[in-house]
C-alpha positions as CSV (number, residue, x, y, z in Angstrom):
1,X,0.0,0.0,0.0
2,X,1.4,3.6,-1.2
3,X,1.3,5.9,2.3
4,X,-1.1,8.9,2.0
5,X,0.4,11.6,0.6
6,X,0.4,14.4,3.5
7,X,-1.5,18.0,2.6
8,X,0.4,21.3,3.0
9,X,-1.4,23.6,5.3
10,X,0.8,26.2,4.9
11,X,-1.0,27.8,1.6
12,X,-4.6,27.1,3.4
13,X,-3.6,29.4,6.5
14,X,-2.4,32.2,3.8
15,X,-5.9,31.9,2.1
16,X,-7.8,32.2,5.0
17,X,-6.1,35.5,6.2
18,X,-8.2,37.9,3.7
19,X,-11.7,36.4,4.6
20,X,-11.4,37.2,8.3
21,X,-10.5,41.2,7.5
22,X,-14.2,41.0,5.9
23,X,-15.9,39.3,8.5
24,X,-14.7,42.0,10.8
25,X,-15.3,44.9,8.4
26,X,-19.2,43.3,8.2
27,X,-19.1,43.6,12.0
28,X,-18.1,47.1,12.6
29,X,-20.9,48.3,10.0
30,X,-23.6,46.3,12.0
31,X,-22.6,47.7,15.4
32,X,-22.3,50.8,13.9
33,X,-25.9,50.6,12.8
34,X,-27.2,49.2,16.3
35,X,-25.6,52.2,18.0
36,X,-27.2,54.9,15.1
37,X,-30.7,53.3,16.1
38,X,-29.9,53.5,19.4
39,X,-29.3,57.3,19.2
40,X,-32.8,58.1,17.3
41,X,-34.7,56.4,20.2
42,X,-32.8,58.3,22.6
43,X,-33.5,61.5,21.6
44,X,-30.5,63.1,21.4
45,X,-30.4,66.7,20.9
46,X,-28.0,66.9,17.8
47,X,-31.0,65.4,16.1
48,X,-33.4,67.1,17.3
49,X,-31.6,70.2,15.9
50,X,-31.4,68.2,12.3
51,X,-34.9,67.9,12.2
52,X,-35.9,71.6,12.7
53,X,-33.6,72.7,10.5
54,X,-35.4,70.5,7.5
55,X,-38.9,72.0,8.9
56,X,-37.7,75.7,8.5
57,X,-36.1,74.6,4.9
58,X,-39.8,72.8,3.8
59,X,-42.2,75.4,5.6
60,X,-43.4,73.0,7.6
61,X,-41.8,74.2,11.1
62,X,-44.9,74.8,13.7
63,X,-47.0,72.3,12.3
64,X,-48.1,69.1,13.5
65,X,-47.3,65.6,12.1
66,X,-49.8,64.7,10.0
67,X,-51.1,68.1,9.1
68,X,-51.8,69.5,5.0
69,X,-49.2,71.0,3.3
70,X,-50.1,74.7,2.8
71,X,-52.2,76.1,-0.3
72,X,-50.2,77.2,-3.6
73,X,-49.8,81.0,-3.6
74,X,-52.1,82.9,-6.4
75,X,-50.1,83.4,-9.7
76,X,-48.6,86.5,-10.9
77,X,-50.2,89.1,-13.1
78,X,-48.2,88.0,-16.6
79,X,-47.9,91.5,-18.2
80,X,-49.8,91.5,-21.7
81,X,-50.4,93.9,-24.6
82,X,-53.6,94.2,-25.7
83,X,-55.8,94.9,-28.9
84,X,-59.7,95.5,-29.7
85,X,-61.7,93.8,-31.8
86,X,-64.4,95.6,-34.2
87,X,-66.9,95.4,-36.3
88,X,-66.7,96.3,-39.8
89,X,-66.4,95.8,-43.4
90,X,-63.2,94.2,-44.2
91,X,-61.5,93.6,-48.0
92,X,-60.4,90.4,-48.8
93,X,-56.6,91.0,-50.2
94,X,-54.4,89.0,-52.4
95,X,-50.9,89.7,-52.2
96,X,-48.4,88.3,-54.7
97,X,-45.1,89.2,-56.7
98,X,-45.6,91.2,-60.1
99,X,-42.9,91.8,-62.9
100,X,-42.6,95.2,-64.5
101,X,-43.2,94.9,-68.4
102,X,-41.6,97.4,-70.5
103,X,-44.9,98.9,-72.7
104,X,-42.5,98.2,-76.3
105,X,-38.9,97.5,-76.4
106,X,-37.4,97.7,-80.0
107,X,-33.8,96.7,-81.2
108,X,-32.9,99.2,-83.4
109,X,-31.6,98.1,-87.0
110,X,-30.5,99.6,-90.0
111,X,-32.1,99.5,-93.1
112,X,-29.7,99.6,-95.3
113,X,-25.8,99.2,-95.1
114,X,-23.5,101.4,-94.7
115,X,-21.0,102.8,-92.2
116,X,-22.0,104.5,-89.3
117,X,-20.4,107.9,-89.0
118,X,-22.2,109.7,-85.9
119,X,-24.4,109.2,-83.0
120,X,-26.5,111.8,-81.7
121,X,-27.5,110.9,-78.2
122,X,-26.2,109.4,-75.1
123,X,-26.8,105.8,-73.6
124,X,-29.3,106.0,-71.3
125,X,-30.8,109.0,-72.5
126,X,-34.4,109.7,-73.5
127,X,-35.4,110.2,-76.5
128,X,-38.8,110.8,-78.5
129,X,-40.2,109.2,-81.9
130,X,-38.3,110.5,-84.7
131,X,-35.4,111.9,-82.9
132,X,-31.9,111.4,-84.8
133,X,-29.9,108.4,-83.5
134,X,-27.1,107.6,-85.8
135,X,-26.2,108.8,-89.4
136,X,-25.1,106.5,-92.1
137,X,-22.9,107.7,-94.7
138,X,-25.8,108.9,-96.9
139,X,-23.3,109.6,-100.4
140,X,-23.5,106.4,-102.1
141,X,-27.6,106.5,-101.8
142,X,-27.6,110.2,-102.3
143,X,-25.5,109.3,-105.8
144,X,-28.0,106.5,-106.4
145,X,-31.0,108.9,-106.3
146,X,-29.1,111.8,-108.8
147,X,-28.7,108.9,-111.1
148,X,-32.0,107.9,-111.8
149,X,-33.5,111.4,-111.3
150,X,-31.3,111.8,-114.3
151,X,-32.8,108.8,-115.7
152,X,-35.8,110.5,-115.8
153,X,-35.3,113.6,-117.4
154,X,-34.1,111.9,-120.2
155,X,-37.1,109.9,-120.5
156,X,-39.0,112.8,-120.6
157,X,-37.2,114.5,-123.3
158,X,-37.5,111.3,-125.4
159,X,-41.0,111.6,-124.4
160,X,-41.8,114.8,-126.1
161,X,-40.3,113.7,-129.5
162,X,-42.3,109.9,-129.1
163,X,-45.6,112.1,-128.4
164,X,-45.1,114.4,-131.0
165,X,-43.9,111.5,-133.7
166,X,-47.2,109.3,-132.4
167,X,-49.9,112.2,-133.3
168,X,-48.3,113.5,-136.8
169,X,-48.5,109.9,-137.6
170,X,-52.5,109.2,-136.6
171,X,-53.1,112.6,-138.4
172,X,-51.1,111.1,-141.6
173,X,-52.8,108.2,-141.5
174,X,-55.9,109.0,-141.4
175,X,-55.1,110.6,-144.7
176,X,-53.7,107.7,-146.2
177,X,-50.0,109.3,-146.1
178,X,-48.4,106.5,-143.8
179,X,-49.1,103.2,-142.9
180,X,-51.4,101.6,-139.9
181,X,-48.4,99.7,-138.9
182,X,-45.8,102.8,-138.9
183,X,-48.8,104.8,-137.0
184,X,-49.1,102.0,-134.5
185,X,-45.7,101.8,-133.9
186,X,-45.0,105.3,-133.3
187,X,-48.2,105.6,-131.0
188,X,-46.0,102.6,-128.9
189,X,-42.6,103.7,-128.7
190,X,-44.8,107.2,-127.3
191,X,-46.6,104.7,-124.8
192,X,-43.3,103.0,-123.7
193,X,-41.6,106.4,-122.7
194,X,-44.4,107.0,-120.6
195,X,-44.2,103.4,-119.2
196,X,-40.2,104.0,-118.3
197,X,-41.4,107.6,-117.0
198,X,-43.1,106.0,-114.5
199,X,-40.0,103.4,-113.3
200,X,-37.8,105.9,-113.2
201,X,-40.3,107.4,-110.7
202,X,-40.5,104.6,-108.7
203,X,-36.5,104.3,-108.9
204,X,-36.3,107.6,-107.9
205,X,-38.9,107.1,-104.8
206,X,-36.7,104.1,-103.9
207,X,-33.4,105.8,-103.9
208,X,-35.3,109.0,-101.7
209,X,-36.1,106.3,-99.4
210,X,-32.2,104.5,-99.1
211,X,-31.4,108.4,-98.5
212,X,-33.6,108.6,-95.6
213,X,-33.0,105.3,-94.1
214,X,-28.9,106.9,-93.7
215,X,-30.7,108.7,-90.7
216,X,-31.7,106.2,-88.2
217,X,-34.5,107.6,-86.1
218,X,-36.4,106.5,-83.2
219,X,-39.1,104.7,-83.8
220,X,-40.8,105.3,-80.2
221,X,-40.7,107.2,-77.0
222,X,-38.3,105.7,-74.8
223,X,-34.8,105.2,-72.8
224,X,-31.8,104.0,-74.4
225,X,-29.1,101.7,-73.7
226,X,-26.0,101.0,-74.3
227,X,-25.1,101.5,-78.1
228,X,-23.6,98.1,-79.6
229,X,-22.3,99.0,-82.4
230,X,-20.1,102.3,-82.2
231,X,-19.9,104.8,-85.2
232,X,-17.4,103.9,-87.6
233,X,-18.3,100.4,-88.0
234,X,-20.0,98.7,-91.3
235,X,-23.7,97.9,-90.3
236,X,-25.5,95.7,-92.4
237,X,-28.8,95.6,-93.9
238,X,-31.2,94.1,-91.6
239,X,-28.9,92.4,-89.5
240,X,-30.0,90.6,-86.5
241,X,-27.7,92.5,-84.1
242,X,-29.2,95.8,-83.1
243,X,-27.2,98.9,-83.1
244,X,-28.9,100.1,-79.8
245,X,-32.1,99.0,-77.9
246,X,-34.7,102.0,-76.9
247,X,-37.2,100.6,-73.8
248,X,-40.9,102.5,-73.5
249,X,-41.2,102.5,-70.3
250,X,-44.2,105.3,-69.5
251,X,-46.6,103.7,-69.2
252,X,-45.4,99.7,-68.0
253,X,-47.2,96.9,-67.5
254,X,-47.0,94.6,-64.4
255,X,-47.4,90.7,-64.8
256,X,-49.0,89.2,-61.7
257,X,-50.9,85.6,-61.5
258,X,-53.8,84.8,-58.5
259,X,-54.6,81.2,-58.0
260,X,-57.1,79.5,-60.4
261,X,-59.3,79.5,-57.5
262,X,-59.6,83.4,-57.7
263,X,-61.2,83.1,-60.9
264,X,-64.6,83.8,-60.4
265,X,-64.0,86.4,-57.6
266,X,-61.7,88.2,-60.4
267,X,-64.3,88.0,-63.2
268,X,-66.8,89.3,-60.9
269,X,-64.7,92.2,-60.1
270,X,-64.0,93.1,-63.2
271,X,-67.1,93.3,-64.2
272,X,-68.0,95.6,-62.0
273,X,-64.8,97.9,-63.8
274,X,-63.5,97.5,-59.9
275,X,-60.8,95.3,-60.0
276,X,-57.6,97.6,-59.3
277,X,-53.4,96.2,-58.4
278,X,-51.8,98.3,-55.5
279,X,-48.0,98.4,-55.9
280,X,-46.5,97.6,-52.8
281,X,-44.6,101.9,-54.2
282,X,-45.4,105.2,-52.9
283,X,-45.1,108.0,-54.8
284,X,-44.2,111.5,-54.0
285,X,-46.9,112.4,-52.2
286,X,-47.0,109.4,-49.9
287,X,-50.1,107.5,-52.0
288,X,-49.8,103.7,-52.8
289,X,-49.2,103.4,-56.5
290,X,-52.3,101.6,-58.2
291,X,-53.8,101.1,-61.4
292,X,-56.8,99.1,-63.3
293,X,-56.0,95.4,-64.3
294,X,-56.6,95.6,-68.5
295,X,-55.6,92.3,-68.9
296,X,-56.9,89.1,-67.6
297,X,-55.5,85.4,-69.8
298,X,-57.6,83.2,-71.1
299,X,-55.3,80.4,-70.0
300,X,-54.9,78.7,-66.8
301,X,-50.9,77.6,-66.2
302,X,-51.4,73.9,-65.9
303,X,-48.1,73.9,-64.5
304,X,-48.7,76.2,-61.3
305,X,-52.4,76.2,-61.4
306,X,-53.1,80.4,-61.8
307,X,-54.2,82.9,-63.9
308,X,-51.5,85.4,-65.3
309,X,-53.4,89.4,-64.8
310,X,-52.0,92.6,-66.0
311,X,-52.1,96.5,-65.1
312,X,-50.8,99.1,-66.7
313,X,-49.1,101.7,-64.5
314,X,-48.3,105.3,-66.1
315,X,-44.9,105.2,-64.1
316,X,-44.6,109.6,-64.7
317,X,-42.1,109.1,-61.6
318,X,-40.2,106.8,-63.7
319,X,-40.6,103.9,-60.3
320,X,-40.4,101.3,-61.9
321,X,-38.0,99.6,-64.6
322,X,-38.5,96.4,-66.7
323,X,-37.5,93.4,-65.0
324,X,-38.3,94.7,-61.4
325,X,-40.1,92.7,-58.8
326,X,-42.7,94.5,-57.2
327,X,-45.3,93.4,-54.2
328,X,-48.8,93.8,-55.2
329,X,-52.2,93.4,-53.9
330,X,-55.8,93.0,-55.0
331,X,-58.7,93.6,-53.5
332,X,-61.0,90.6,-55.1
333,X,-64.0,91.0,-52.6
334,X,-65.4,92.8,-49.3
335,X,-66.9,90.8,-46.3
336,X,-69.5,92.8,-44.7
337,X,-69.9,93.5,-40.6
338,X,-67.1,91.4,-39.6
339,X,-65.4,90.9,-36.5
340,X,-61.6,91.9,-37.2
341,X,-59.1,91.4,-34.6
342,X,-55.5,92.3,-34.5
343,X,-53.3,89.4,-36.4
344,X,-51.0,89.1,-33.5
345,X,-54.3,88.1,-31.7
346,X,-54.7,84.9,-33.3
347,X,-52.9,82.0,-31.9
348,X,-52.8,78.2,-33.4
349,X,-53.6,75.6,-31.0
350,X,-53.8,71.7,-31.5
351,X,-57.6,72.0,-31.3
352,X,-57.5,74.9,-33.9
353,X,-57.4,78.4,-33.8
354,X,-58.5,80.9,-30.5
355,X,-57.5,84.0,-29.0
356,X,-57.1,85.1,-25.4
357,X,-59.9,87.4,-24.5
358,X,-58.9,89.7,-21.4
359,X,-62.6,89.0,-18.9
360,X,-62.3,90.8,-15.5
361,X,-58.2,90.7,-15.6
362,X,-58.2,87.2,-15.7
363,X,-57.3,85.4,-19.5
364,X,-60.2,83.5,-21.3
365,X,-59.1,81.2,-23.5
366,X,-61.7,81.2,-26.4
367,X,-62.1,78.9,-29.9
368,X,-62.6,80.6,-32.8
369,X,-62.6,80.2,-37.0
370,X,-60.9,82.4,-39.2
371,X,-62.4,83.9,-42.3
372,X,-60.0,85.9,-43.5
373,X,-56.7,86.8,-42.4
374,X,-54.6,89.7,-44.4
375,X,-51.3,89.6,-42.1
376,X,-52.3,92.7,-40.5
377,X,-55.8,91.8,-39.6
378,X,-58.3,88.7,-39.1
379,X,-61.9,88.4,-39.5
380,X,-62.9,85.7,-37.4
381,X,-66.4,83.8,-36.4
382,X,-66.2,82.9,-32.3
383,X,-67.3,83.7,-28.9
384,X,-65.9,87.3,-29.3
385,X,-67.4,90.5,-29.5
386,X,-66.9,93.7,-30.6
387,X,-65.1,95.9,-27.8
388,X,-63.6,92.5,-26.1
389,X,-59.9,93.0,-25.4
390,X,-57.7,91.0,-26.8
391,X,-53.7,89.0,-26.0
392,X,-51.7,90.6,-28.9
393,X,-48.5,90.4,-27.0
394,X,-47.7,88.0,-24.1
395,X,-49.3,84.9,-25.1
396,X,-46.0,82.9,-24.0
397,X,-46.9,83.8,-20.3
398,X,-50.3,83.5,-19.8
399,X,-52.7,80.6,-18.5
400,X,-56.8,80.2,-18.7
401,X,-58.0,81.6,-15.8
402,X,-54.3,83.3,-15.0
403,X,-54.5,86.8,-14.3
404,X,-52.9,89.3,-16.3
405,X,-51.3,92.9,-16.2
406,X,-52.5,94.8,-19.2
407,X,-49.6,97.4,-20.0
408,X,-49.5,100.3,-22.3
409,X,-48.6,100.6,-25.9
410,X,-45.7,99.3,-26.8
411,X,-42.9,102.4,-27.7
412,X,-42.3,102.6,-31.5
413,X,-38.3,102.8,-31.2
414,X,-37.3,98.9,-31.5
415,X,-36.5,97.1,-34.7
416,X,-39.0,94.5,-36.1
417,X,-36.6,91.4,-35.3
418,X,-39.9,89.2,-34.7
419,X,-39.5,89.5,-30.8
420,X,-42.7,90.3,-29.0
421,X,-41.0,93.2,-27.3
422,X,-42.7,92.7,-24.1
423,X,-41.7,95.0,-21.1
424,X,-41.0,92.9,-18.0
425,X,-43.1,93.8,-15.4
426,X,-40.6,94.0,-12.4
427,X,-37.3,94.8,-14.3
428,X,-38.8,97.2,-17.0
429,X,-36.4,95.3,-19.5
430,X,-37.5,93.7,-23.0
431,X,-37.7,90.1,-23.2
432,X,-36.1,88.4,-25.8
433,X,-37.6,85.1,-25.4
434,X,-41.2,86.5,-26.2
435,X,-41.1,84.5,-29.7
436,X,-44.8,85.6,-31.6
């Protein structure tokens, strides 16, 4: 039999050494927690202290155990701007970008060729119909026209010898002296001159005409530009590249389009000779810049859905230039006795639309539909009445059934950032985080 192998316990005393340290550690925290309870139930005046200390922090020194917390203070008046609504007739406005039209625009050829020798005007200037632009060398054309004026005074001549051989020879004949056929012929050489008379004429209207076409005029009223060809260059006949383009631009015409919905409220207006585009311009006198709409298509864009309208503005302030974009409105129809409140006024809600009526200081929360709304003002239909007063500025702040602070008008000396510009009620200092 092999002997039994004898076990080291040196290694097993080494592994035990660790596990009493936390025995003893576990010890310590539970006599450490018997003593703590021990201390509560004694009463001990260090936590006596601790415990009024947390009564004056909560409020709650003075009271009994088991007593009700105390009742929420009242809210603060949340300062407010306000606005009244009213009663009356209201327009219903479009508003939509225009482009300004010029009335003509011509690019300015010549006629005939030739080479340009002087300009008389300056780019950019105005000028009227049949004012001098440029001057073509007119000699070759004037030549032209002194050789077929020529032409024709020697047809003339030739003329009065044909016309004078033709009627000796009718009178001979009818005496039997000549011949029918030398009569006849003499009668047509007369009839030919006369024939050639009458080109030359036209040749010489023709070559009157080259001579006038070396002056280029203008053939309307209207500003220049800039001048594309300078003098001293060949120009051709008809060429496809103006010399200088001349803009009419009093009166213009301003191209709008209203959605195809509009239709029957714009054919109803104009109708009624009523239907009038306000320029988002002022003229010199401080009066919006309007004019009748003359022009209405009688297509519908199927690729944006609207009508394309036109007005012709006389422009005598020279305001506006082709190619400009100009704000415009239309009034397309009028709702009668309605309830307008400011547009600030009108807050969106997930249950729709309402407003904040001001009842007794306190802020009414109240539902209502809007009819119309022209970014200034709303016609609504709701629970509000003319005189009511109205949250225009505030809304942020206030609660239904809050109370509320109605200040004054706001002062007219801040920028329009899109901040509600509200004065804060203890400080007196705008707040930026009043977003409308």
């Amino acid at each position: 039999m092999n002997a039994p192998v004898s076990r080291d316990t040196t290694d097993y005393a080494v592994d035990r050494k660790p596990r009493r340290g936390i025995s003893r550690a576990i010890g310590a925290g539970v006599l450490i927690l018997i003593l703590g309870a021990y201390w509560y139930a004694s009463g001990s005046p260090q936590l006596d202290a601790m415990l009024a200390t947390f009564a004056r922090l909560t409020g709650t020194e003075g009271q009994p155990a088991g007593a009700a917390p105390p009742a929420r203070r009242a809210p603060a008046a949340a300062p407010v701007r306000v606005g009244e609504a009213v009663r009356r007739d209201m327009d219903v406005i479009r508003r939509t970008p225009g482009t300004v039209l010029a009335n003509t625009m011509v690019q300015v050829t010549s006629q005939v060729q030739g080479i340009i020798e002087s300009e008389s005007f300056k780019e950019g200037q105005f000028v009227k119909k049949g004012d001098l632009l440029f001057q073509i060398d007119p000699r070759p054309f004037q030549a032209a026209l002194e050789q077929v004026q020529a032409q024709l005074a020697k047809d003339r001549a030739q003329l009065v010898s044909a016309q004078a051989d033709s009627d000796r020879a009718v009178a001979l004949a009818q005496r039997g002296i000549v011949s029918e056929q030398q009569r006849d012929q003499l009668v047509a050489a007369a009839k030919a001159l006369q024939a050639s008379i009458a080109s030359d004429q036209a040749a010489i209207n023709f070559a009157q005409l080259n001579v006038e076409y070396s002056q280029i005029r203008s053939p309307v009223n209207g500003k220049t530009g800039p001048v594309l060809i300078q003098p001293g260059n060949l120009v051709q006949a008809n060429s496809t590249s103006p010399i200088v383009t001349i803009t009419e631009i009093q009166p213009v015409r301003i191209s709008f389009t209203l959605p195809q919905s509009d239709l029957g409220l714009i054919l109803a207006r104009q109708r009624e000779s009523a239907l009038v585009a306000i320029a988002d311009v002022k003229d010199s006198n401080g009066n919006p810049v309007s004019a009748p709409v003359n022009f209405v298509s009688n297509v519908i864009s199927d690729k944006s859905g609207t009508v394309e309208l036109r007005a012709t503005f006389a422009n005598e302030e020279l305001t506006f230039l082709p190619g400009q974009l100009v704000n415009i409105r239309v009034v397309l129809d009028k709702i009668r006795n309605a309830v307008v409140v400011p547009h600030d006024a009108v807050n969106d809600g997930p249950n729709g639309t309402y407003v904040y009526v001001v009842d007794n200081g306190k802020a009414r929360q109240q539902p209502v539909k809007v009819v119309f709304d022209d970014s200034s003002n709303v016609a609504i239909e709701g629970d509000v009445k003319p005189g009511d007063k109205v949250i225009t500025d505030g809304q942020l702040r206030v609660n239904p059934g809050d109370p509320v602070n109605v200040l004054g008008p706001a002062p007219n000396i801040s920028v329009n950032l899109g901040l509600s510009g509200l004065d804060d009620g203890e400080t007196g200092q705008s707040d930026p985080l009043q977003v409308k």
